[in-house]
C-alpha positions in Angstrom: 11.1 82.5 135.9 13.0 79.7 137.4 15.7 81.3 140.2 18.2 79.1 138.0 18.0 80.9 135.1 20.9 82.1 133.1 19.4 85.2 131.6 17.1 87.6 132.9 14.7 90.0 131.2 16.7 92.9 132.6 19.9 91.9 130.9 21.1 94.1 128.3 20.7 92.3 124.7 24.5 93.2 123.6 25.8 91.4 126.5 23.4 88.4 126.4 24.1 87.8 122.7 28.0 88.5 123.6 28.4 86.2 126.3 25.9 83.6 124.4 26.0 83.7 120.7 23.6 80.7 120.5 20.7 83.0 121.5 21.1 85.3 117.9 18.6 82.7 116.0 16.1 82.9 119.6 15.6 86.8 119.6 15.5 86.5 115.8 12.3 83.8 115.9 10.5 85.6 118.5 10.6 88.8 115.9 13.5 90.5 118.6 15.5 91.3 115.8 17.2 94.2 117.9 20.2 92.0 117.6 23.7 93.8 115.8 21.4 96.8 116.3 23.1 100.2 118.0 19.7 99.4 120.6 21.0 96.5 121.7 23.7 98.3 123.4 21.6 100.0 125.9 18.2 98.1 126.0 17.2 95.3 128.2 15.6 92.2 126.6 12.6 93.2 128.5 12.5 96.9 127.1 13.2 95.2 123.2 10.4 92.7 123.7 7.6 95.7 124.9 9.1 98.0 122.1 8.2 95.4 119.5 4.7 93.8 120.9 6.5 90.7 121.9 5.4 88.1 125.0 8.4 88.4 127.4 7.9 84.6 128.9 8.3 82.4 125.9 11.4 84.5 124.9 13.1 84.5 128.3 11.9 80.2 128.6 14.1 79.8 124.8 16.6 82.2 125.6 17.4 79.8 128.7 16.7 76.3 126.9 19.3 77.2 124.2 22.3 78.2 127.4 20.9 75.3 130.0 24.0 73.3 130.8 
């Protein structure tokens, strides 16, 4: 992961899809659909994607596309 990047795995999904509402539709396509959830409060991105079988790398390389300046 790119020292640049915005978000990082150990972010807490609440506060990622708070401080960037354009990520919703990215969690929701790579099947994180933690997202609204009481979870999301608590859990990192990186504890959502193991909980549901999903590959942490192309999430977090989205995730950052869709907030890169």
């Amino acid at each position: 992961m790119p020292e640049n990047s915005k978000i990082t795995k150990d972010m807490i999904i609440e506060e990622v899809v708070n401080q960037y509402p354009q990520t919703v539709p990215i969690f929701l396509m790579h099947g994180l659909h933690c997202v609204g959830c009481h979870v999301s409060l608590w859990e990192s991105i990186e504890q959502g994607a193991l909980a549901h079988g999903i590959d942490i790398d192309p999430l977090m390389e989205d995730l950052n596309k869709v907030v890169a300046d």
